[in-house]
C-alpha positions as CSV (number, residue, x, y, z in Angstrom):
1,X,96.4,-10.4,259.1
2,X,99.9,-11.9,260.3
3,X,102.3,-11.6,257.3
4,X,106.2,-12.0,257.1
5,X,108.0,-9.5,255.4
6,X,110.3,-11.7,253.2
7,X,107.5,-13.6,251.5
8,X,104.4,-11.0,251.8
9,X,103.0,-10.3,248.2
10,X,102.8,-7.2,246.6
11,X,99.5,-7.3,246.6
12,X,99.0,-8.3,250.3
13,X,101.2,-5.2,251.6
14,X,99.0,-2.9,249.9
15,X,96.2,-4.5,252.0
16,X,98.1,-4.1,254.6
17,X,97.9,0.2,254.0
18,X,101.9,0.7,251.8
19,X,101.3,2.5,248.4
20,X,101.9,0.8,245.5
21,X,106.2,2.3,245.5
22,X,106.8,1.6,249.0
23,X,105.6,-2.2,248.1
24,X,107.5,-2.2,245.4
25,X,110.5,-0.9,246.7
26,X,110.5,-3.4,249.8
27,X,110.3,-6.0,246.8
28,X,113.0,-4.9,245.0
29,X,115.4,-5.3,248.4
30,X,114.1,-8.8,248.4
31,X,115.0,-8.8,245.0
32,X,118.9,-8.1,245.8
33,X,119.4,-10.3,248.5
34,X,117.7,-8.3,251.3
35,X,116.4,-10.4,254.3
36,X,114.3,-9.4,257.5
37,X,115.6,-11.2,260.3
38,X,113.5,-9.7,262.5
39,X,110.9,-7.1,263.1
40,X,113.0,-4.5,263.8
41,X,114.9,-5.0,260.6
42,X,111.1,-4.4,259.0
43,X,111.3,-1.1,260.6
44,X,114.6,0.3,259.4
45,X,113.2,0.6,255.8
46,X,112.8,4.2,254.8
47,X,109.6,3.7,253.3
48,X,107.7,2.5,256.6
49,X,106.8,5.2,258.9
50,X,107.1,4.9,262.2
51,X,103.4,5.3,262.4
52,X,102.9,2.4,259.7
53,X,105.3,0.4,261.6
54,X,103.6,0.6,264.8
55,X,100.4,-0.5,263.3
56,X,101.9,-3.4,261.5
57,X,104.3,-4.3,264.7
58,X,101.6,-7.2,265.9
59,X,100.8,-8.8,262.8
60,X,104.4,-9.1,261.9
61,X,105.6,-13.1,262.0
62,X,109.5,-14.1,260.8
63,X,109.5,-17.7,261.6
64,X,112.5,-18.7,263.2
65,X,115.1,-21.4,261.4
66,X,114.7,-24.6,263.4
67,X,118.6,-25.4,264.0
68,X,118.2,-29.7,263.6
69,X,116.4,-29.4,260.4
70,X,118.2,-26.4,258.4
71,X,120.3,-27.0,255.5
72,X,123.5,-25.1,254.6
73,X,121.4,-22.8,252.5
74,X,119.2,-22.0,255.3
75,X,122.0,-21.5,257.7
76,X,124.2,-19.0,255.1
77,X,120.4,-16.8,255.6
78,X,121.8,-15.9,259.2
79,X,123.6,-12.7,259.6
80,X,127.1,-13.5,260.8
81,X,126.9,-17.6,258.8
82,X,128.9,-18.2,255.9
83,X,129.4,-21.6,254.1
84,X,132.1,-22.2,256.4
85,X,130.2,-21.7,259.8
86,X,127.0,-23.0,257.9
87,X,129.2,-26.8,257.4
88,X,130.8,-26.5,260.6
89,X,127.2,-26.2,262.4
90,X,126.0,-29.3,260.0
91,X,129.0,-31.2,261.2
92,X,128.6,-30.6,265.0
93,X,125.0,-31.4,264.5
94,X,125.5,-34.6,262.7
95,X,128.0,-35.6,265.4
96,X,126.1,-34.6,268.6
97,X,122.7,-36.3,267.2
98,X,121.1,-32.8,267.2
99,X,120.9,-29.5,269.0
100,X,118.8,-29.4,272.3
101,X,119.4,-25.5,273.0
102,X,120.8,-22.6,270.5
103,X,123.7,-22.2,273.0
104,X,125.3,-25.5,271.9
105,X,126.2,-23.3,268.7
106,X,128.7,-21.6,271.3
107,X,130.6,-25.3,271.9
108,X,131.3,-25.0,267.8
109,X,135.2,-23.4,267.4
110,X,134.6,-19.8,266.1
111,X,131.1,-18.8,267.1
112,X,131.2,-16.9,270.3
113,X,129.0,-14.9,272.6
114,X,129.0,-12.0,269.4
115,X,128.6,-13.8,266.5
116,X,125.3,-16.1,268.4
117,X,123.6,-12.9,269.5
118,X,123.8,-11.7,266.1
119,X,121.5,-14.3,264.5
120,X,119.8,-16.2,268.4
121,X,116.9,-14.7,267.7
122,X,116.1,-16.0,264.4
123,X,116.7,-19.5,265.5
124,X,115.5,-22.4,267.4
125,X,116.1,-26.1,268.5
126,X,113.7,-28.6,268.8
127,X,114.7,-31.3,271.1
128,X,112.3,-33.8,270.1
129,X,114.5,-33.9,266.3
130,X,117.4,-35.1,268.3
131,X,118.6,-38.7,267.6
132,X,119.8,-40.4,270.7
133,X,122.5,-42.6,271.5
134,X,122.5,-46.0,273.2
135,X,125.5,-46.0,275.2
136,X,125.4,-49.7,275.8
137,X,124.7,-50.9,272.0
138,X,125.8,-48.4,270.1
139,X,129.8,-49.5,268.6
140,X,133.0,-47.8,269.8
141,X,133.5,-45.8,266.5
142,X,130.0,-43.9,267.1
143,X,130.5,-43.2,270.9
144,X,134.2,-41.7,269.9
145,X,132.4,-39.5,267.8
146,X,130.5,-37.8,269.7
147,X,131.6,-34.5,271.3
148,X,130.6,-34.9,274.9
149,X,132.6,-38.2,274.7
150,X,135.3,-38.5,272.2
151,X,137.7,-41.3,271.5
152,X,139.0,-41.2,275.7
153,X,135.3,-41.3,277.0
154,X,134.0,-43.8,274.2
155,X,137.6,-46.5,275.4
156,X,136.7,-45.4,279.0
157,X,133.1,-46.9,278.4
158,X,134.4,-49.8,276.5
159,X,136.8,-50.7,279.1
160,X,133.8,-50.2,282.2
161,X,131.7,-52.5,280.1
162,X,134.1,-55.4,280.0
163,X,135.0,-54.9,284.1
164,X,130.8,-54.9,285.0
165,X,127.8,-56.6,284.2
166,X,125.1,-55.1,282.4
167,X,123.3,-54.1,285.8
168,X,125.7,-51.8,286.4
169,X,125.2,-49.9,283.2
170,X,123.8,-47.0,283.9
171,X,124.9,-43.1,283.8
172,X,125.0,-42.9,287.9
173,X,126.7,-45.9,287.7
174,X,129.6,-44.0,285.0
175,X,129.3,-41.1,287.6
176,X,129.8,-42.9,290.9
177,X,133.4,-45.0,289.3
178,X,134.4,-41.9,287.8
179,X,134.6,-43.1,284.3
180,X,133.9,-40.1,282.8
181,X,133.8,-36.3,283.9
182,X,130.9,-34.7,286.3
183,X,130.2,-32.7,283.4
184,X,130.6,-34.4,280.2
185,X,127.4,-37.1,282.4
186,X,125.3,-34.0,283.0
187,X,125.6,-33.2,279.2
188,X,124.9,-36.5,277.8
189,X,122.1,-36.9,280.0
190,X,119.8,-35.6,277.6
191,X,121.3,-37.5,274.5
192,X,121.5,-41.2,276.1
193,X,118.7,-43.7,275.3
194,X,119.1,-47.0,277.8
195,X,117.2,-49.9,276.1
């Protein structure tokens, strides 16, 4: 049966073929703080063989920390996240409306190619948890907050919506007068709802 280590019983790894210690002693690592972040990690403990581990390799299932629904005391679970990376991923999320791919977490100030690769694997973004933005309705305050705009793209739109009428509101529109940048469009793309 599919089990993951850091919540498997006791009981169940016995099932599973590990004496009584060596389930005991993977229970006392939980017990201190110890967290398998992936299979591998499942592998390094010196009471799995490397026969026993190859058995178990198929049936082993770490579910992976959805990034748009985590809280700071999942996020602090990732090796390389503290509680200051933990709020600064919570605050980028809250102002982009959501993560659509893992390497957005490389647009947050301190989290580089290293640090991501340590934990990538352990994580994953649902798009469909994104909140969108309406460009068109949504006030200045919200559209200067948001990182693929900021407070010169947000006065750039305000400024384009008083010059145009509302049949020119569109995103190839904003491309083709060059109100904002080639790529800052391609990016927001995926975060713009037009009602």
């Amino acid at each position: 049966f599919t089990f993951d280590p850091n919540i498997v019983s006791p009981e169940d790894l016995q099932r599973l073929g590990l004496s009584a210690r060596q389930a005991e002693t993977i229970g006392h690592y939980r017990e201190k703080g110890g967290r398998f972040r992936s299979k591998e990690d499942f592998r390094k403990m010196y009471v799995v063989s490397d026969t026993l581990y190859a058995r178990l390799e198929p049936y082993i299932e770490i579910p992976k920390l959805e990034l748009n629904a985590a809280d700071s005391a999942a996020l602090v679970t990732l090796h390389g996240i503290g509680p200051y990376y933990a709020r600064k991923i919570l605050a980028y999320r809250e102002r982009l409306g959501g993560f659509l791919d893992v390497a957005q977490l490389l647009e947050i100030e301190g989290i580089d190619e290293e640090r991501l690769a340590g934990f990538s694997d352990a994580v994953e973004a649902d798009p469909a948890r994104c909140r969108r933005l309406d460009l068109w309705q949504a006030p200045d305050s919200a559209l200067a907050r948001h990182p693929y705009l900021g407070p010169k793209g947000a006065r750039s739109i305000a400024r384009y919506k008083t010059l145009y009428d509302t049949a020119r509101w569109t995103l190839a529109d904003l491309e083709k007068e060059r109100v904002l940048p080639p790529d800052d469009i391609e990016k927001l793309k995926k975060y713009i709802e037009i009602q």
